[in-house]
N, C-alpha and C positions, 0 to 999 in steps of 0.2 A: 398424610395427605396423599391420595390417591392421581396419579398425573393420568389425563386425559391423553391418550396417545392415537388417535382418533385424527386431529386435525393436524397432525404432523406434514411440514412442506418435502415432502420424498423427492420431489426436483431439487430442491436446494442441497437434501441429505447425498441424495447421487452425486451433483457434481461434488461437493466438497469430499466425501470419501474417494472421489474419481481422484481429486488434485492429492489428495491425503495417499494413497497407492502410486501417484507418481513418484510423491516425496521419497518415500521410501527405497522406491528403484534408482532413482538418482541418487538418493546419500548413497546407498551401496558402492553405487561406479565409481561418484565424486570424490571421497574420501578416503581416497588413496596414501596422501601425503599426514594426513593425520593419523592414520592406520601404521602406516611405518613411524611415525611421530613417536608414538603412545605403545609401539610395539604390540599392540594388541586393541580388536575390530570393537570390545568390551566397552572401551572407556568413552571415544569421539562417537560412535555410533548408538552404541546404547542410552548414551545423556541426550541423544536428540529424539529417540524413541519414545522415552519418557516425556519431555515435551510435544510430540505428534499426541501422545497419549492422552495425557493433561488436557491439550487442548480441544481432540473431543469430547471427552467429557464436560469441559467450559461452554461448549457449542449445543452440548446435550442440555445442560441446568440451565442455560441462560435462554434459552427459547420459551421455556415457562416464563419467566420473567415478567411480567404487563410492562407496555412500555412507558408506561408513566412512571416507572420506576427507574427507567433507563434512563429519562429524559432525568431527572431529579436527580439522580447519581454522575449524571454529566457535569453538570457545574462543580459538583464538588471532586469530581477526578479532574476536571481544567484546571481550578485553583492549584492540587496537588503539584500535578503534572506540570504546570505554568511555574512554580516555584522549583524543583527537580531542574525544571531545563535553563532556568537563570544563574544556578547554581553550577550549572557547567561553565559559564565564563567567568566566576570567582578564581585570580589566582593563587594557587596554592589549594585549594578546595580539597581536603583529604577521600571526601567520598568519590570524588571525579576518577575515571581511570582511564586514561589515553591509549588508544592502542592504532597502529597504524598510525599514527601521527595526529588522530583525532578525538580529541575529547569530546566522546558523544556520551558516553557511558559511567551509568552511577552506580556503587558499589554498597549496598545497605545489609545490615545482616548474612553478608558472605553472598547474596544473591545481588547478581552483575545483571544491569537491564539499561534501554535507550529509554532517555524518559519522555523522547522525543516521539516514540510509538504511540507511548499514552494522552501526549497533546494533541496527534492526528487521529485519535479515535474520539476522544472529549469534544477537542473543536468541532468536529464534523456534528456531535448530539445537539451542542449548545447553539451551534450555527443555525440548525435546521430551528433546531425551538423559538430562537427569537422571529428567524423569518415566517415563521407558521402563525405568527402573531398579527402580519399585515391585515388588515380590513378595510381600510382606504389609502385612496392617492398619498396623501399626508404621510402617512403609516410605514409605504415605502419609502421615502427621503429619510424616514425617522432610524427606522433597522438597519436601513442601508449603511447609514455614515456607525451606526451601535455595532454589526459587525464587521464592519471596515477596522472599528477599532480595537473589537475582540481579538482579530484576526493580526492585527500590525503585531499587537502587544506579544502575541503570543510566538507569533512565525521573525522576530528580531531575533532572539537568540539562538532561534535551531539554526539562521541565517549562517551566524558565525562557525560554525563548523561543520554543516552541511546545505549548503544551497538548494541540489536536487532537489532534498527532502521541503525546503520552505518554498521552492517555485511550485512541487506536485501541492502543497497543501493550497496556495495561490490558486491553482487549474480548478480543484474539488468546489471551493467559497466560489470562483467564477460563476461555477455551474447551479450551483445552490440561485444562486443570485439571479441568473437565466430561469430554472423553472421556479421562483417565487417571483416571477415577472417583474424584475428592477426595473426599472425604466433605462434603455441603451446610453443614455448619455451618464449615466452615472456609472456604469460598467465600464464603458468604452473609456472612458476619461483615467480611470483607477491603473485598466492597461495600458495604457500609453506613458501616464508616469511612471511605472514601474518599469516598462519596457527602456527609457530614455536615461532611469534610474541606473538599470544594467548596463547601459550602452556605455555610458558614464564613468562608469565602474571601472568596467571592462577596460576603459581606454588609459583611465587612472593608474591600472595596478599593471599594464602592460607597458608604457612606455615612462613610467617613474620606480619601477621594481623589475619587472621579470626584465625586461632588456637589459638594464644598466647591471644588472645580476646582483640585485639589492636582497635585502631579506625585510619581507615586511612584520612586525611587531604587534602583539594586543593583541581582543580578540577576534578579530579578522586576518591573522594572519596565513593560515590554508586562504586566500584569495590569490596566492600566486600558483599555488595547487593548481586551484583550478581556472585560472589566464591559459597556464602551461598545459593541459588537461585541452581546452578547448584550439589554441594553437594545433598541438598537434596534430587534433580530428583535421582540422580542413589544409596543414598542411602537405597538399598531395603531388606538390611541382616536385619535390626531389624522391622520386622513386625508391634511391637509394638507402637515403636517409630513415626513409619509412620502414624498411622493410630489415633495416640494419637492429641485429636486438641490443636494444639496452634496456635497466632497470625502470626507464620512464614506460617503454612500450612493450615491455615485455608479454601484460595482458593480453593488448590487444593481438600481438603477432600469434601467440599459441591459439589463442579465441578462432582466429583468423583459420587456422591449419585445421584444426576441431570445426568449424563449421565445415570445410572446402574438405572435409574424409567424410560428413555425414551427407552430404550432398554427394557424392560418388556414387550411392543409392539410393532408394526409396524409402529403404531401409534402416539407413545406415550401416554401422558396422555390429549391428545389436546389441543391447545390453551387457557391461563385464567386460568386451571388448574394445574401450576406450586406451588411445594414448597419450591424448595432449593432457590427460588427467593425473601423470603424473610430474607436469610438469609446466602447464597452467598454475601463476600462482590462484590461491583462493578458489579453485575452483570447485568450491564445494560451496560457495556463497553467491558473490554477486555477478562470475561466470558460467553460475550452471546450466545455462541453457546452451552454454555451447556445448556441455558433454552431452546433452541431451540429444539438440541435435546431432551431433557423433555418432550419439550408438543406436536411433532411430529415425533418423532422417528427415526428410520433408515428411513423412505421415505422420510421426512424432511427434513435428514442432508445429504441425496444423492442426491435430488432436491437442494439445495442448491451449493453444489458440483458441481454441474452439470451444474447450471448456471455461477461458477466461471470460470471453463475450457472451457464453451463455450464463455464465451470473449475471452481468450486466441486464441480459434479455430478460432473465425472468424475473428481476428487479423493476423490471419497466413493467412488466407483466401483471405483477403482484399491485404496484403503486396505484396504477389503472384504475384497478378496481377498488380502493381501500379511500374511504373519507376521512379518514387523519390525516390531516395534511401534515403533522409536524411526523408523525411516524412516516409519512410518504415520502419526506423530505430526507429524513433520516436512511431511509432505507437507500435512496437512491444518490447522498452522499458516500456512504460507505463501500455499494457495490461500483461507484467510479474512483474509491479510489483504489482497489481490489485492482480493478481492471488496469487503469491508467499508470499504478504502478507497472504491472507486469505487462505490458507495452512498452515501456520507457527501458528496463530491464533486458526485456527482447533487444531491444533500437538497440542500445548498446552491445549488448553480445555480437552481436553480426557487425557491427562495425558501422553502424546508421547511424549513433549521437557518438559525443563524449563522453567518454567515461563518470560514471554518476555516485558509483556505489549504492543502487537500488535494489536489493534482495527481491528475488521472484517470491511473490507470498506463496507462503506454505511451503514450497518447495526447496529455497535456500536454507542453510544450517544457519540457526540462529533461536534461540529458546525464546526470547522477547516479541520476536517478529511472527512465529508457529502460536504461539498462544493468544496474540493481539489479532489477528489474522482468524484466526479461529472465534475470539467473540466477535468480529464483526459477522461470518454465520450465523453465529447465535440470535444476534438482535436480528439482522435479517429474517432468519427462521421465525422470530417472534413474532414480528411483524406480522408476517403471510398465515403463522399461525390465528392470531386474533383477528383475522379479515375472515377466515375460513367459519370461528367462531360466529363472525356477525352474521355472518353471510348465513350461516344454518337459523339461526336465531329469524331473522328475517322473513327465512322459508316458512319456519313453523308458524309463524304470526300469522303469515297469509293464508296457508291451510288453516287455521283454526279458527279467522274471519270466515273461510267461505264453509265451514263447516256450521260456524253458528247464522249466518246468514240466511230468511227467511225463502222456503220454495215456494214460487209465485208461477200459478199455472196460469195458462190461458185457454178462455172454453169458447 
């Protein structure tokens, strides 16, 4: 089968090989401590290569793809994916693999992956599909409370060992929810228990655990994690304390020093010339914007910026135009959560959230996160490819009406 390379999205292929060239320059600087790790650049840098590799290639085949095949492969990657991520809070689970203190990760045939990656690319296909299904008033109340519960089902268990991850998935459903025209009181209503829910929470695990220096149990137990995690952001009265390092803040204090040397410039301190890079834990994952910023400064991290919001832009650009509405829906799920992750990612390097453990897509090390990351391009790219298709198809119809249309003089 011969592939039509004709109506290829060359805005979407630019920015992603733009972010895919960043990738690259950052693991180099990043990966300093695995470098010395591994004793050698081969092992930690070439296994991410290969997945940067992979994943164009996924982002190449999958843009052929019709998306009615995407949409129909969505349900059955939720299911999967909804089973994988339940199976993280089974204790004792042999395929579970904790690292950092969090069972996020399942271990199948010697390949290690989040299977929580694969519910926020699924959810987002199957979300859009059902809401593309409204046709009347009725129809909203009907999807709405359908993926309210798609959605509860699925974002419980990632809850239990990563928050960030089941609130960013909460923000994406929001939005879906907004351009399928929910009606406000059924959105507004959903946020506010959830927000009341958190508050709840929050107030629960902080003054009946992290104060009394209790250790909480089951699978909500990182909830004191992250009490402690958010405590600390806003705690800013004792200067001292703040700035004093220990293993709690250690991130943020190098983060800190790494952002305040790349700001020194425009510049920064260029490429290869990073410090806090050996000595930032992780910084080759969910602080890498700070080497970023470091060794290129504010043009850098506003080129960066720039490329994230321009998927967004030309995801709104593509949608515009395209009468799918479930592939419009689809497209404009996936490029927010592209974005809204590496916004959140940003907030935090500099020291504007809590610490999240949010991977800059594409550019943090991580095989799960570069490949997942990469088909959401794909579908994207499919998208605006099949709009390009109609759109020529359309043309020719009309030329070939007014060609066969009768010339009528006037005497």
């Amino acid at each position: 089968m011969k592939l039509n390379l004709q109506h290829i999205d060359r805005t979407y292929w630019g920015l992603f090989l733009a972010l895919i060239v960043v990738a690259v320059i950052a693991l180099f600087s990043a990966s300093s401590t695995l470098v010395y790790m591994h004793h050698s650049a081969l092992g930690p840098i070439g296994q991410q290569m290969v997945f940067i590799v992979l994943g164009i290639a996924a982002a190449y085949g999958i843009q052929f793809i019709p998306t009615y095949w995407v949409r129909f492969g969505g349900y059955i990657l939720l299911a999967i994916s909804t089973l994988l991520v339940y199976s993280t809070i089974i204790p004792g689970n042999p395929l579970v693999v904790t690292i950092n203190g969090a069972a996020r990760w399942v271990r199948i045939a010697g390949i290690t992956f989040q299977p929580s990656e694969l519910a926020k690319l699924s959810l987002i296909i199957v979300i859009a599909d059902q809401l593309a299904r409204i046709r009347t008033e009725e129809d909203k109340k009907k999807y709405f409370y359908r993926t309210l519960i798609i959605s509860g089902v699925v974002m419980l268990p990632i809850m239990a060992s990563n928050l960030s991850t089941a609130v960013l998935i909460g923000i994406i459903v929001f939005c879906l929810w907004i351009l399928a025209r929910i009606p406000w009181k059924y959105t507004l209503s959903v946020v506010g228990i959830a927000v009341v829910a958190l508050l709840l929470g929050y107030m629960l695990v902080e003054f009946a655990f992290v104060r009394p220096g209790r250790e909480m149990h089951g699978p909500f137990k990182r909830a004191t994690t992250w009490v402690g995690r958010i405590d600390r952001h806003f705690a800013h009265d004792d200067k001292e304390s703040k700035y004093t390092l220990t293993d709690e803040n250690i991130q943020e204090v190098y983060s800190a020093v790494a952002i305040a040397r790349g700001g020194a410039s425009p510049l920064g301190v260029l490429p290869g010339n990073s410090k806090e890079r050996d000595y930032l834990p992780l910084a080759f994952a969910d602080y890498i914007f700070a080497i970023i910023v470091e060794e290129s400064g504010v043009i850098g991290a506003g080129f960066l910026i720039f490329l994230y919001l321009a998927v967004l832009f030309r995801a709104c650009n593509v949608s515009s135009r395209y009468s799918d509405l479930p592939a419009m829906l689809m497209t404009m799920g996936l490029a927010l959560m592209i974005t809204c992750q590496a916004l959140i990612s940003m907030l935090v390097a500099v020291g504007l959230g809590p610490v999240t453990g949010q991977p800059l897509p594409l550019i943090s090390r991580g095989g799960t996160s570069v490949l997942i990351t990469s088909v959401y391009f794909g579908i994207m790219m499919g998208v605006s490819r099949e709009q390009k298709i109609l759109r020529d198809r359309v043309n020719e119809t009309i030329e070939e009406s007014q060609d066969d249309a009768p010339i009528v003089t006037l005497e």
